[in-house]
C-alpha positions as CSV (number, residue, x, y, z in Angstrom):
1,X,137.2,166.9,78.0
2,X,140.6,167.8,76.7
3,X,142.7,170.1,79.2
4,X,143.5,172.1,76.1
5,X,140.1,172.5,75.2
6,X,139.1,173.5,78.8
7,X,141.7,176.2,78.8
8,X,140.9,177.8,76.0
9,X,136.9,177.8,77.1
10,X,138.3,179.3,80.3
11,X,140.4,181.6,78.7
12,X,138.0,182.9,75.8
13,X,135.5,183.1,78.7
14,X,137.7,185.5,81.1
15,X,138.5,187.8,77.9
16,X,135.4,187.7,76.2
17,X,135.9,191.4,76.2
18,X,139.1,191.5,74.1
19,X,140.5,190.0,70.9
20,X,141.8,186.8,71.8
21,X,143.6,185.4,68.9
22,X,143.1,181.1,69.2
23,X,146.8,180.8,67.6
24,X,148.5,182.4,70.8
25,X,146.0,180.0,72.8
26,X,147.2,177.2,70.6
27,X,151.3,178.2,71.1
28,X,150.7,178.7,74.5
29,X,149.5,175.4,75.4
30,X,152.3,174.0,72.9
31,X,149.8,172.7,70.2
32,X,149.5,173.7,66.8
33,X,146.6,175.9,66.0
34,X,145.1,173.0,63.5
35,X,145.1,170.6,66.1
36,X,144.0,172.6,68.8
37,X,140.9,173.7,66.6
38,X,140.2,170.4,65.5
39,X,139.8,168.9,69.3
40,X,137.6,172.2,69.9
41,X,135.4,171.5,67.4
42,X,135.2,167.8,68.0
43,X,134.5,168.3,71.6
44,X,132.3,171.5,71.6
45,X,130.6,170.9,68.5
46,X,131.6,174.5,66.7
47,X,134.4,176.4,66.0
48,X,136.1,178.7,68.1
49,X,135.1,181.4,66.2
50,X,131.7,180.1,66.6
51,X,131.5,179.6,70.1
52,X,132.6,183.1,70.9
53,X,130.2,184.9,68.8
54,X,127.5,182.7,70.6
55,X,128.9,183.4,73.9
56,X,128.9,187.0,73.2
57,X,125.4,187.0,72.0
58,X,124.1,185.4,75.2
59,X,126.1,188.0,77.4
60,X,124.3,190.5,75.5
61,X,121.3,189.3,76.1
62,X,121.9,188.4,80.1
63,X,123.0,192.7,79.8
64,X,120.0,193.6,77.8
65,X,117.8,191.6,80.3
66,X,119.4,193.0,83.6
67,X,121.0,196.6,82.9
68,X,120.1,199.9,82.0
69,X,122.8,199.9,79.0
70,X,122.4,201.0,75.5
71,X,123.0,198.5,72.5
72,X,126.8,200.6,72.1
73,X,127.5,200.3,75.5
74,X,126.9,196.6,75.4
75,X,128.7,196.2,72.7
76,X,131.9,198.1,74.1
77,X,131.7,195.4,77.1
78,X,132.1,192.4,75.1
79,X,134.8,193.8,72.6
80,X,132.6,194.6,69.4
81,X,133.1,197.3,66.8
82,X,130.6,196.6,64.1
83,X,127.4,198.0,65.0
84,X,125.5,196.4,62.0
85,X,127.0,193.2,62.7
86,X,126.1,193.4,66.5
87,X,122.8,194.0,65.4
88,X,122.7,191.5,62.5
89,X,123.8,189.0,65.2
90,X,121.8,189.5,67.9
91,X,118.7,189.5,65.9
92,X,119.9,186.1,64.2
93,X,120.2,184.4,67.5
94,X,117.5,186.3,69.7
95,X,115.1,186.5,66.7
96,X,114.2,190.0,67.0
97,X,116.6,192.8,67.8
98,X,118.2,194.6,71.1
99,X,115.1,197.0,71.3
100,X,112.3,194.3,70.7
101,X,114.1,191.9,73.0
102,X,114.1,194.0,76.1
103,X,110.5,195.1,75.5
104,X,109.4,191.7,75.0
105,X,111.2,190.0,78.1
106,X,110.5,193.4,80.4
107,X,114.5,194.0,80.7
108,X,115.7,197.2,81.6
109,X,114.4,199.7,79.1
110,X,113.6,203.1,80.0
111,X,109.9,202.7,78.6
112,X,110.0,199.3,80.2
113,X,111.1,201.0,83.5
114,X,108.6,204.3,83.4
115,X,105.8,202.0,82.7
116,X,106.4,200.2,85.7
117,X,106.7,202.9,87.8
118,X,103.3,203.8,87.1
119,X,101.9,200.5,88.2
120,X,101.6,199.0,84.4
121,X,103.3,195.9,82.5
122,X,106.3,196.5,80.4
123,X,105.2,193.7,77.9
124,X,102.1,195.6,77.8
125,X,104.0,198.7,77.2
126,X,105.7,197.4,74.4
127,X,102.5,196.2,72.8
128,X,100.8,199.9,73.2
């Protein structure tokens, strides 16, 4: 792979959380932003755009799956205002939304968590 392609994975992947804007990424590895978006897509097989809405999507679901925190606080984490879109988003790529998910996988959902406690499944919980 491209060592400007790899930097800018590794650097949208340690600021997932902010607004990283691909030109400055592009200037700062002394490429335009046409090219460098161009080799991206060529050798990740999406945009840039693209991949970070996908990484984003599976870091919300790796914090839906293993945290106590709400749908706003997840968002907060990985830099996203929309709440709508969040939602849209997850539900496009998760098929079924925040709530559903961690019912269905048994993540870390307070009715997930009290059902346990009491010696019961939280799939089955869900399903009640």
């Amino acid at each position: 792979m491209d060592r400007r392609v790899q930097t800018a994975l590794d650097l949208i992947r340690m600021n997932l959380q902010t607004e990283i804007l691909f030109d400055d990424v592009a200037r700062s590895l002394n490429i335009s932003p046409s090219r460098l978006r161009c080799l991206f897509k060529n050798q990740v097989g999406m945009s840039p755009s693209q991949y970070v809405k996908n990484l984003k999507m599976q870091k919300a679901r790796e914090l839906a799956e293993t945290t106590f925190l709400n749908a706003k606080q997840i968002m907060t984490l990985l830099g996203i205002n929309d709440q709508s879109h969040f939602t849209r988003d997850f539900k496009r790529v998760h098929g079924m939304t925040i709530t559903k998910y961690r019912a269905y996988s048994g993540g870390f959902s307070p009715a997930a968590c009290e059902q346990e406690a009491r010696g019961g499944s939280a799939v089955a919980a869900a399903h009640e």
